[in-house]
N, C-alpha and C positions, 0 to 999 in steps of 0.2 A: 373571457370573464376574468375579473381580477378580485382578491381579495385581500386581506389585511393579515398580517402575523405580528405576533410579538416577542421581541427579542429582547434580550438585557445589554447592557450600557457596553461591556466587553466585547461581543458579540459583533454587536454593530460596526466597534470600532475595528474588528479584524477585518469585517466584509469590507470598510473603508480602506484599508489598506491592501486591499487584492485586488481594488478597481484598476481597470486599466488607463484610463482616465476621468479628471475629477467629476464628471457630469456622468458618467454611466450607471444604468439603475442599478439596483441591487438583484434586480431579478435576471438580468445578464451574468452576472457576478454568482448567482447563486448557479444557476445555467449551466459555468462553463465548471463549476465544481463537481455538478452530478455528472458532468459527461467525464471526466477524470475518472472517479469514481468505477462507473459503467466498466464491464469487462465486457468487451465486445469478442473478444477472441476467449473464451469460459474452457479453464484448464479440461481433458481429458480424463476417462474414468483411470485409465492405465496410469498418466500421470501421478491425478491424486492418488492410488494405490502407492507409488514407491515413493511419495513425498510423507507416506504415512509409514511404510515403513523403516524410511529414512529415518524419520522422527524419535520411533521405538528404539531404532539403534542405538541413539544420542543417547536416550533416557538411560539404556539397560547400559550404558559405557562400551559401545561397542564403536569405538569411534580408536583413531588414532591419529598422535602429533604431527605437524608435516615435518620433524626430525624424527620421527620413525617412518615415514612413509620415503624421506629419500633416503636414510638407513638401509631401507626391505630393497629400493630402488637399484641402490651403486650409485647415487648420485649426490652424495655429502660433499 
């Protein structure tokens, strides 16, 4: 089954410029954008935990310059 969308003038003309070539619909185009998209491989909960904690670090300045980390190192 097919149906209609509507898009604005910009829009349109981005999907034109992703085709791969000039005759390919827009719903190949549209296609291979959602499969991009898609995360077939979906982070881990352990992951996301230290990517969250990672984050807090940043915030709270718990971070440090890579001239003090090869300062701490011996490797200036």
């Amino acid at each position: 089954m097919k149906t209609t969308i509507q898009i604005d003038v910009e829009t349109k003309k981005q999907l034109e410029e992703l085709k791969i070539y000039p005759k390919e619909p827009f719903s190949s185009v549209i296609k291979r954008i959602i499969k991009l998209k898609i995360d077939e491989e979906p982070l881990s909960k352990e992951t996301i935990r230290k990517i969250e904690i990672a984050l807090r670090n940043i915030k709270e300045g718990k971070v440090y310059t890579t001239k003090e980390v090869k300062k701490r190192l011996g490797i200036e």
